[in-house]
N, C-alpha and C positions, 0 to 999 in steps of 0.2 A: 443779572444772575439771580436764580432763585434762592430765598435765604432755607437753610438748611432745615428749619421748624416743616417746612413745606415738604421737603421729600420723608422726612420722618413721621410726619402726621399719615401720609400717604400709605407709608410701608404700616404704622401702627394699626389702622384701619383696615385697611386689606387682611393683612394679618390675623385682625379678631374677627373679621366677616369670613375668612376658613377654618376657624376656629368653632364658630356657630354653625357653619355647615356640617363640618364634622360630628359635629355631639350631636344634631338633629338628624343624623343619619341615622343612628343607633334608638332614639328617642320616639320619632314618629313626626308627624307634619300633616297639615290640610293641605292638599293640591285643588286648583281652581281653575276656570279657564276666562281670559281676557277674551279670546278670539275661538274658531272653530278646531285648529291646533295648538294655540300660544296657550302655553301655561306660568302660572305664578303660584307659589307654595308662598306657607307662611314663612319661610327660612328669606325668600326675596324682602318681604318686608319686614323680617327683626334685623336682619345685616342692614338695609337703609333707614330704620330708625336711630341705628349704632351709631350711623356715618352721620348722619344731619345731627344728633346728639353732640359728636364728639366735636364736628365741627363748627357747630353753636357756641360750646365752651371755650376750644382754641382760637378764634377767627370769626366772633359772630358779625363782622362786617362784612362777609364772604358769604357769596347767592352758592345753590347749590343746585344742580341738574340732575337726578335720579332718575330712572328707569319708572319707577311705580310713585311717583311723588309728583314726579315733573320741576315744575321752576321753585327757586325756591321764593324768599317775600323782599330779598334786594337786587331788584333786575337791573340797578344802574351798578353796581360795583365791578371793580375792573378786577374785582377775583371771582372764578364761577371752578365749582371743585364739577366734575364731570363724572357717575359712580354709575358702576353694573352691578348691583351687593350678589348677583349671582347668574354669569354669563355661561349657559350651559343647561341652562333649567329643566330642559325635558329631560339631558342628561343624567341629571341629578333626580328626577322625578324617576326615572326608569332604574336606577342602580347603575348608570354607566359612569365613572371617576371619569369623568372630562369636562371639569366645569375649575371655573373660579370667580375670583371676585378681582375689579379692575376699576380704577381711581386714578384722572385726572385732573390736572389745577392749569384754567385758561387765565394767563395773565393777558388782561386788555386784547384779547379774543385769540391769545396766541397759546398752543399747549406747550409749558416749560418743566413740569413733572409728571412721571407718570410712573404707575404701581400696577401691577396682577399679581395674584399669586393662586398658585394652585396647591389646595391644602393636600389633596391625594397622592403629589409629590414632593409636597414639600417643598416647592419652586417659587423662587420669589424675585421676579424681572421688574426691575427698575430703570430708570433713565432721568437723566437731568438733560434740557436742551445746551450743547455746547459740553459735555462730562461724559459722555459716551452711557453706554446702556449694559447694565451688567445683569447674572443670575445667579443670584446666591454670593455676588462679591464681588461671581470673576466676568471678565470682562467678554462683551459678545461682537460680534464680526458676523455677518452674512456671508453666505457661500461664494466662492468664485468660480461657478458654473457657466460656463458661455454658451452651452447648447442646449434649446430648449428640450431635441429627444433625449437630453439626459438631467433633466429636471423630474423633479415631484413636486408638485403642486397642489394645492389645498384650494376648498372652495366651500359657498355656504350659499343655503337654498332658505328663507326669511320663511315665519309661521302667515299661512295663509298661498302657500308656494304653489298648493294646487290652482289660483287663478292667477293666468296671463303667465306660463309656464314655458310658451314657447322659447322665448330670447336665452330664458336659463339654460333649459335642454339643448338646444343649441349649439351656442359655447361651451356649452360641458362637453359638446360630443366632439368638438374643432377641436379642443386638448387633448381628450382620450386618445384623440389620431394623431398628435404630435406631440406630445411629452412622454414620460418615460410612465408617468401615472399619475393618479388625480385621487384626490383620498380629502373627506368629507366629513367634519370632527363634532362640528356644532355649536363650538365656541368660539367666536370672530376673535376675540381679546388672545386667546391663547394661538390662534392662528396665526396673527400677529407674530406674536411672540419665539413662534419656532420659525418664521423668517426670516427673525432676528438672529436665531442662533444657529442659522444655516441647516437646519432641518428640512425646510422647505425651503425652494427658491424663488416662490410666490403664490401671491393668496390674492384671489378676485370675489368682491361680490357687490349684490345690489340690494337695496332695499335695508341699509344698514342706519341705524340711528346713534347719533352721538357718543352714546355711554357705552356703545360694543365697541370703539376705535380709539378713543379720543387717547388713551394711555398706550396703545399696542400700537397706533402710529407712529410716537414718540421714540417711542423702542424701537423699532425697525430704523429709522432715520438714523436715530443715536450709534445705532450698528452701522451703519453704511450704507442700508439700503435707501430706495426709494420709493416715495409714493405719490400717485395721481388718481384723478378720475379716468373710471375705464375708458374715456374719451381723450384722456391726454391731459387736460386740463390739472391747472394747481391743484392738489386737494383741497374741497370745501366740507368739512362735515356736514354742514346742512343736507348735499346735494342726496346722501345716500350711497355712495357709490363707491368702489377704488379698486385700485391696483397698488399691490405690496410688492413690491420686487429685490430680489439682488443687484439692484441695475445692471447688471449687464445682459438682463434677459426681459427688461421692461420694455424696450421697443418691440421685440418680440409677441410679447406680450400683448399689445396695444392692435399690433397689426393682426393676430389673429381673430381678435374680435371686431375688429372694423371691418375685416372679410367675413366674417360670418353674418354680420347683420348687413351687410350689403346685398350677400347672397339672400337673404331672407326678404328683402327688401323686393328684391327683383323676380323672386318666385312667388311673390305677393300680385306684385304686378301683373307679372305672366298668367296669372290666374284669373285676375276679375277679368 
């Protein structure tokens, strides 16, 4: 069971990285670009200065995974904290409130706490593994929707999305013709997070790295849902990939994409 210093450090943390997003909103910020789309502002790297600061002082035997930092300098400890200090960044870059910051703790490669919180709400999702997953206290439950034409669903398109875009469009277009709708936020963490509390009945995507998931899978489990590889498979962070679901609409789920790239597969074919 995780000891209690662990989900508090989590929630402290999170906390002050919306607390810095907030004041720099008002304040000003350099925006940069990693990639041809991917952007990072200064605000992504003073929230994970915070975090590797704060967690130096609490826990300096504890390796640390960052978005803009990467590993930290203890790869054999069996604690690795998992941080997004700011999941949403174009969001935040463009004035649009849909971001937050999102903080994981992998004991012995298994995630047992997890934190987001969204400063523009005020929302602050939590989970212990085995303690259920709560928002602002109270406690979350995922939907019990059985029918996929009466779901919404959320989905996320990775920076650099213009190449190898087919398989996205794709599946995006298999849901648009069987759910009730598909809506598109830009923060995986918080995506998560509202399938946790039954907002959404599921969230697919690819090309995801550790620090968008590691705390918002936690949560959706912690509520009841379920999560895999859009192939079915365990969830791996590594792989990139998943399915968030209410479970009772993850088979569903699974099988429309297996039909959609089969179809694609075979119209591949029928072409060369």
């Amino acid at each position: 069971m995780p000891e209690p210093a662990f989900l508090q450090t989590a929630i402290d943390i999170v906390m002050r990285a919306g607390e810095i997003q907030r004041a720099r909103q008002g304040s000003g910020y350099r925006v940069s670009k990693k990639g041809t789309t991917d952007l990072v502002t200064e605000v992504d790297l003073e929230c994970e200065r915070m975090c590797r600061d704060v967690l130096a002082e609490r826990f300096p035997d504890h390796d640390v995974l960052a978005e803009e930092g990467g590993v930290g300098n203890r790869p054999g400890s069996r604690w690795r904290w998992v941080f997004d200090p700011l999941d949403g960044t174009t969001n935040y870059a463009h004035g649009l409130p849909i971001f937050c910051a999102s903080l994981g703790l992998e004991i012995d490669g298994r995630t047992e706490v997890g934190a987001v919180y969204d400063p523009s709400r005020r929302e602050l999702f939590t989970a212990e593994r085995g303690r259920g997953a709560m928002l602002n206290g109270t406690s979350l439950k995922v939907s019990d929707t059985t029918a996929l034409i009466d779901a919404l669903l959320v989905t996320g398109f990775p920076p650099g999305a213009q190449r190898g875009v087919g398989d996205l469009v794709a599946i995006f277009a298999e849901f648009l013709l069987q759910a009730r709708a598909v809506r598109r936020l830009g923060s995986a963490a918080l995506d998560l997070c509202y399938v946790a509390t039954g907002c959404f009945e599921a969230f697919w995507e690819q090309h995801l790295k550790p620090w968008d998931v590691c705390a918002g899978v936690l949560i959706v489990e912690e509520a009841g849902g379920r999560v895999t590889g859009m192939d079915g498979v365990p969830f791996d962070p590594a792989a990139g990939h998943l399915i968030a679901s209410n479970g009772s609409l993850h088979d569903e789920m699974l099988r429309v994409i297996r039909e959609s790239r089969a179809d694609r597969d075979r119209a591949r074919t029928e072409s060369a």
